[in-house]
C-alpha positions in Angstrom: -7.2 -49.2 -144.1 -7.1 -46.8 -147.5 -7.6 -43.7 -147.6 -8.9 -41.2 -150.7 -7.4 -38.2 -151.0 -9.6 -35.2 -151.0 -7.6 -32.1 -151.6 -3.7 -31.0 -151.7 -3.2 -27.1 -151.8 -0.2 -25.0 -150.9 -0.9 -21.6 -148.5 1.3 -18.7 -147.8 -0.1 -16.9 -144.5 1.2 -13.6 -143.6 2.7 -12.7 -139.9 -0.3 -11.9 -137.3 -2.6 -13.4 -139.1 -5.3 -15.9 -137.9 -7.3 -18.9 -138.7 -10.7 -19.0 -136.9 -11.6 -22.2 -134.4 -13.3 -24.7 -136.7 -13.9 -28.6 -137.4 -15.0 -30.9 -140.4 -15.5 -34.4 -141.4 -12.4 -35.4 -143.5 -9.0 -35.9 -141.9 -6.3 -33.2 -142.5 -2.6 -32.3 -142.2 -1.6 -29.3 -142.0 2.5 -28.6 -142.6 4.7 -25.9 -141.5 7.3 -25.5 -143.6 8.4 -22.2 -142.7 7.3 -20.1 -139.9 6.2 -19.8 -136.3 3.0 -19.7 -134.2 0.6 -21.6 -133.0 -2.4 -23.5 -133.7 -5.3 -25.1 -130.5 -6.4 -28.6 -131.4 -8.9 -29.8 -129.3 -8.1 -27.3 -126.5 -4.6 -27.8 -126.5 -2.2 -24.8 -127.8 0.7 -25.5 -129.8 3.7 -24.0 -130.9 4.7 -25.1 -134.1 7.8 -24.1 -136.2 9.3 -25.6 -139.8 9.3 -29.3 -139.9 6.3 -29.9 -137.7 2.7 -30.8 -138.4 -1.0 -31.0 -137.3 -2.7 -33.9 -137.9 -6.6 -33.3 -137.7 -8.8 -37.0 -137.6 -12.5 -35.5 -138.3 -14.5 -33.0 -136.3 -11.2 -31.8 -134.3 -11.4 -28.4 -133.5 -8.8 -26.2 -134.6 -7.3 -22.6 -134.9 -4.2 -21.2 -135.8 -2.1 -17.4 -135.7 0.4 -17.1 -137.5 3.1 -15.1 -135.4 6.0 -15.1 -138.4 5.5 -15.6 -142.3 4.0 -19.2 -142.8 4.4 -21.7 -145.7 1.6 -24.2 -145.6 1.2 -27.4 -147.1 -2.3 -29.0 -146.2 -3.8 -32.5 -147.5 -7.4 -33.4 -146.7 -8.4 -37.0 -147.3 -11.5 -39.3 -146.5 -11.5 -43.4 -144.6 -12.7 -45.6 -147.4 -14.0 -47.7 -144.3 -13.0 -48.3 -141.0 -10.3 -46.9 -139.1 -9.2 -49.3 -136.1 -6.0 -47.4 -135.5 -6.6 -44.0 -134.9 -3.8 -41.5 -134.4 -4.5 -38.4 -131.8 -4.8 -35.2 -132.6 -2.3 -32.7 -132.0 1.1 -31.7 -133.2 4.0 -33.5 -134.5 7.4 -33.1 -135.3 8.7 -34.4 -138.7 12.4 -35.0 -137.4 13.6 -37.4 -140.6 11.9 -36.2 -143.2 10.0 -38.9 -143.9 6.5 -37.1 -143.8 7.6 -34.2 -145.9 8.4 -37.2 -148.6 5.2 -38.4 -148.6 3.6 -35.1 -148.9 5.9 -33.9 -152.3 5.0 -37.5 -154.2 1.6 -36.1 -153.9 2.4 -32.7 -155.0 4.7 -34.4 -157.9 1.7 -36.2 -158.9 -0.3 -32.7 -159.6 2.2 -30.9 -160.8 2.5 -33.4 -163.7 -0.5 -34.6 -163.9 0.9 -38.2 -164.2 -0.8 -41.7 -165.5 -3.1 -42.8 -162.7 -3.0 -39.9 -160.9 -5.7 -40.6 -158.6 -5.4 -44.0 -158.0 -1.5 -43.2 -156.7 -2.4 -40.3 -154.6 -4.8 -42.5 -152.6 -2.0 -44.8 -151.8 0.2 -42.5 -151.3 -2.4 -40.6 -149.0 -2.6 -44.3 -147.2 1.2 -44.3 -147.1 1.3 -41.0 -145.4 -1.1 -42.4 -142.4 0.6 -45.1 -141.1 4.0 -43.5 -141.6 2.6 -41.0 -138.9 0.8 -44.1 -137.1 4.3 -45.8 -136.9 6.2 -42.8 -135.6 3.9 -41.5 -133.1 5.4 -42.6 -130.3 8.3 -40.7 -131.4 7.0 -37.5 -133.0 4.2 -36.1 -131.4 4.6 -32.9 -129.6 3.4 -32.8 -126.1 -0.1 -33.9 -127.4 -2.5 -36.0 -126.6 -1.8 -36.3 -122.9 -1.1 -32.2 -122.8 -4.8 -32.6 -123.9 -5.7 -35.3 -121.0 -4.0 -33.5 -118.7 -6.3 -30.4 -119.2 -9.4 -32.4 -119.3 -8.5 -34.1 -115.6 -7.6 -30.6 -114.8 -11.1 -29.0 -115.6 -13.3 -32.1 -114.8 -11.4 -33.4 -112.0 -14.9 -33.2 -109.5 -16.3 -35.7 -112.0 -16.1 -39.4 -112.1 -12.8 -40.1 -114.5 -12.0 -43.5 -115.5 -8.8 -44.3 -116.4 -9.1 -46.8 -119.7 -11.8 -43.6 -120.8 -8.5 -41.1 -120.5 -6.3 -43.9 -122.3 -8.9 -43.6 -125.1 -8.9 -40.4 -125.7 -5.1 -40.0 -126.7 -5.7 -43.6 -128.6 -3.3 -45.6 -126.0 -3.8 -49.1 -124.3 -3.8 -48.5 -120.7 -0.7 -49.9 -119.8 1.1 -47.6 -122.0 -1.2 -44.4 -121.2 -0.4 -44.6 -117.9 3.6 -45.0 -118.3 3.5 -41.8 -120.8 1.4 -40.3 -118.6 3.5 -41.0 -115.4 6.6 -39.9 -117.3 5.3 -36.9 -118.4 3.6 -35.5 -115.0 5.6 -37.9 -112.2 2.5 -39.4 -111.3 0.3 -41.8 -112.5 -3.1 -40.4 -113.6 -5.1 -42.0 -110.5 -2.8 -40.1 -108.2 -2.4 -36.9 -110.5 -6.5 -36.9 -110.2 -6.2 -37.3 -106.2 -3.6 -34.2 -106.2 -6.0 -32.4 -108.3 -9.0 -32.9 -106.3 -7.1 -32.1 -103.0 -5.2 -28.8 -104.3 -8.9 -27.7 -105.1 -10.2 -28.6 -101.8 -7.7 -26.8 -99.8 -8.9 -23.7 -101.6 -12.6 -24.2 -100.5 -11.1 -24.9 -96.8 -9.4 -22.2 -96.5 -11.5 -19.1 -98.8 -14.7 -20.8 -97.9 -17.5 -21.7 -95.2 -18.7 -25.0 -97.3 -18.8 -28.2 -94.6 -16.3 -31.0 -95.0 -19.1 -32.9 -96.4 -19.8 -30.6 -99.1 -15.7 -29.9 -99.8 -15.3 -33.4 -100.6 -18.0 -33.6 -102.9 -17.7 -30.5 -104.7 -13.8 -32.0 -104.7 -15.3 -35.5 -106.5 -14.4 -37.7 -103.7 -17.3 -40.5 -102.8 -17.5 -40.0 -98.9 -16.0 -37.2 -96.9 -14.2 -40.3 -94.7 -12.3 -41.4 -98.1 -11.9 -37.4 -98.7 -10.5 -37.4 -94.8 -8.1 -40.4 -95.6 -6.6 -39.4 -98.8 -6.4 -35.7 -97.7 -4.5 -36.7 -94.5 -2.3 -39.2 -96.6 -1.3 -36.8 -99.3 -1.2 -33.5 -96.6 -0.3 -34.9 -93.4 -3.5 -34.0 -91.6 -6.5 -33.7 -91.8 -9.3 -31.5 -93.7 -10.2 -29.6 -90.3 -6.5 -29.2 -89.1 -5.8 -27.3 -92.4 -8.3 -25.0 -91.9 -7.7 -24.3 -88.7 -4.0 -23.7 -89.4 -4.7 -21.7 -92.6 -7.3 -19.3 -90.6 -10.0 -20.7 -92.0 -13.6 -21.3 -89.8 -14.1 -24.5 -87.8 -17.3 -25.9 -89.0 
């Protein structure tokens, strides 16, 4: 898939200062040469220092604060046509060089204003995409399942489907859920289960809500499979815990 580069510009950014949440509908990266402080992509905060990058596919809301002195290198760039490989947003770590490369042939190009300009920086632009596509495994920093994590956390009552979550960070499902279960210990069905019962103890104990009404407000289909799982994962059961944790028998 080309790509056509839309803009390359250099920024300095002074200490404490900040970039206000926003999104557009090219793709960016965003380079931290120098500096520290941290940038939310898609609800996930980031600390990034020199070497790393933000890589922003279109409509990704972002921020940034600059805690130190920042040097910035940014490159904004347009799909000629369909993307079928789409890499996550979030944060990576440019631990070769590699990316840095790409980025100055594009810079070399403007600053001499060589034969062809254009037609070079679009492939180089191209060249710079699947050179973070073919590292990403390797590079990304605590992203895209730091970001899944945080949406099972804040929509756990919800139905979540599992090949949905693997989509989001632009996985197949196998390999979602063995990043997932490396990075958490569990794999996401049971991380959702934990979830679910960590916020149902809380309405056992600091609340009068029936069983019934626990275990849906919790996202579980019945209170019986609510009952079994909670048992499972707790040892008893839904009433025992309340009783033992002071909590009203109802």
């Amino acid at each position: 898939m080309p790509f056509k580069l839309d803009l390359y510009y250099a920024l300095f950014r002074e200490e404490n200062t900040e970039g206000k949440l926003h999104q557009h509908n090219f793709y960016e990266v965003v380079y931290y040469e120098s500096g520290v402080g941290y940038t939310n992509i898609e609800g996930v905060k980031y600390r990034y220092t020199p070497g790393t990058f933000a890589f922003l596919p279109p409509r990704s809301a972002h921020d940034e604060f600059c805690k130190k002195n920042t040097s910035i290198r940014i490159l904004t760039f347009f799909a000629t046509g369909p993307c079928e490989q789409q890499i996550p947003a979030g944060l990576y770590a440019d631990r070769d060089g590699t990316i840095f490369r790409c980025i100055d042939k594009i810079r070399e190009e403007y600053a001499f204003a060589m034969p062809y300009m254009t037609q070079f920086n679009n492939v180089y632009c191209t060249e710079l995409y699947y050179t973070i596509l073919r590292n990403n495994d390797n590079s990304h920093v605590s992203g895209s399942i730091n970001y899944v994590i945080s949406y099972i956390n804040r929509f756990f009552s919800e139905e979540l489907n599992v090949v949905k979550l693997a989509d989001m960070c632009g996985y197949s499902e196998r390999h979602f859920r063995q990043i997932f279960k490396k990075k958490t210990g569990y794999s996401p069905s049971e991380y959702i289960i934990r979830r679910r019962i960590d916020n149902a103890k809380g309405l056992l104990v600091f609340t009068s809500e029936s069983i019934v009404n626990v275990a849906s407000l919790c996202g579980f289909c019945s209170s019986s499979q609510f009952s079994q799982l909670f048992k499972k994962e707790v040892g008893i059961s839904p009433k025992e815990y309340r009783k033992q944790n002071n909590g009203q028998e109802l």
